[in-house]
N, C-alpha and C positions, 0 to 999 in steps of 0.2 A: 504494500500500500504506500500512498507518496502523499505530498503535503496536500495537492487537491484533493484529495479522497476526503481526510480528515476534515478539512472544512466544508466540504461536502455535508460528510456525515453528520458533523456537527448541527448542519441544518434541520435535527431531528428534536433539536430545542425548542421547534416552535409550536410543539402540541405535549402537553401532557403536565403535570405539575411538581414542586418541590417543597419538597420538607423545609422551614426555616431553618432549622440545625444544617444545613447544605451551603447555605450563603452569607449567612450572619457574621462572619469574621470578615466583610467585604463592607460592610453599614461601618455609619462612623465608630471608635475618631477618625478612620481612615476613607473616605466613600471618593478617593481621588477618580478613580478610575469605574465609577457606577454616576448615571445621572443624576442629579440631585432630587428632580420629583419621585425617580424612581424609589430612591432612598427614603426620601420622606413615604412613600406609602408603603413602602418596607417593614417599615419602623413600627405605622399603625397597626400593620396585620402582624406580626411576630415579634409580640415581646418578649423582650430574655426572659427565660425561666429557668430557676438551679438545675442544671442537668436536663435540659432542655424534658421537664415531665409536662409540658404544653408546647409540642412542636407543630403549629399550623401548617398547612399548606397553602404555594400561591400559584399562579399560572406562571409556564415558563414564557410564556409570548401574551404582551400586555394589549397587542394590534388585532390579531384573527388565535385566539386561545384554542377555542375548537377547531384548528382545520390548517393540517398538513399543506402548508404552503412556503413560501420562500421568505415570510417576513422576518423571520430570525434574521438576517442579515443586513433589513432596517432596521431593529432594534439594535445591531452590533453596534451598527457605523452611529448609531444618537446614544450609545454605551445604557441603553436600555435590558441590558442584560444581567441575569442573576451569577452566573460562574466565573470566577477567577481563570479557569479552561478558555471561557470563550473570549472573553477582554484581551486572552493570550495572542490572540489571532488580532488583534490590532498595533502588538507592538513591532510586526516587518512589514515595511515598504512590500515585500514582494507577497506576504500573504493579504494585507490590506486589500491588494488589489484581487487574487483568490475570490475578498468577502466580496467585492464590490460586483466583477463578474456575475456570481451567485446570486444578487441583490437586483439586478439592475436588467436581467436577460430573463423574462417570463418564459414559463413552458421550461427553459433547458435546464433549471437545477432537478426536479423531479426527473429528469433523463438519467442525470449525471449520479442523483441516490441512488435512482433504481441498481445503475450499474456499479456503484461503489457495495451498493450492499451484498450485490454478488460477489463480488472479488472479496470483500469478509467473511462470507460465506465457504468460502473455499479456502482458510487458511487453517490448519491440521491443529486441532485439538490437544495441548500439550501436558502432559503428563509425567508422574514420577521427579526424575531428576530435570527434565527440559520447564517444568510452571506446575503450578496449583490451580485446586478451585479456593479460592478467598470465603471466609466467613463471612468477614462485613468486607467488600468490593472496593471499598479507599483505605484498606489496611493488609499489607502481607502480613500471613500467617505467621505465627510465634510458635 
């Protein structure tokens, strides 16, 4: 897989929702790199809780929430986004442009998933000594 794939696939932020325990280290003191409204309605819907025992959920796409389309990559470029992952893809000149491609061309990012999700689909299941399966998915196994 190469760096368009991932931003590609990345494009699959624009339907489904997130835990606030997912993004909250991203809200101030620090919200440099998140929009400020977004922040601010951030704030409203997920307040800190010891040990997150109140972890709301919010849309990951604040444009079209329901519905598989290309706006993740308007939210990137007005830093409307909730992951520290995707804000990633803003700091190279040569991926900016990746988002912008993706953003800006209807019709050809759904081309471009379909066929990155095949080529994920075909990459060998690794096992034993080559990878693990993870308990919780943002921590290797102890």
């Amino acid at each position: 897989m190469n760096e368009d794939d991932l931003v590609v696939l990345s494009g699959a932020h624009t339907i489904g929702v997130s835990h606030s325990s997912s993004f909250t280290d991203r809200l101030p003191p620090n919200p440099s790199d998140m929009n400020p409204g977004l922040t601010r309605l951030l704030q409203s819907k997920c307040p800190v809780s010891p040990n997150f025992t109140n972890d709301p959920t919010v849309v990951q796409d604040i444009i079209t929430p329901n519905r598989m389309d290309n706006k993740y990559y308007t939210n990137l470029l007005k830093r409307n986004v909730l992951f520290t992952s995707d804000v990633a893809f803003l700091t190279s000149g040569k991926t900016v442009l990746k988002v912008m491609e993706n953003d800006f061309k209807p019709g050809s990012w759904e081309k471009k998933f379909a066929k990155a999700m095949v080529k994920m689909a075909a990459i060998k299941l690794k096992t034993a000594a080559n990878g693990e399966i993870r308990r919780n998915c943002r921590v290797v196994n102890k």
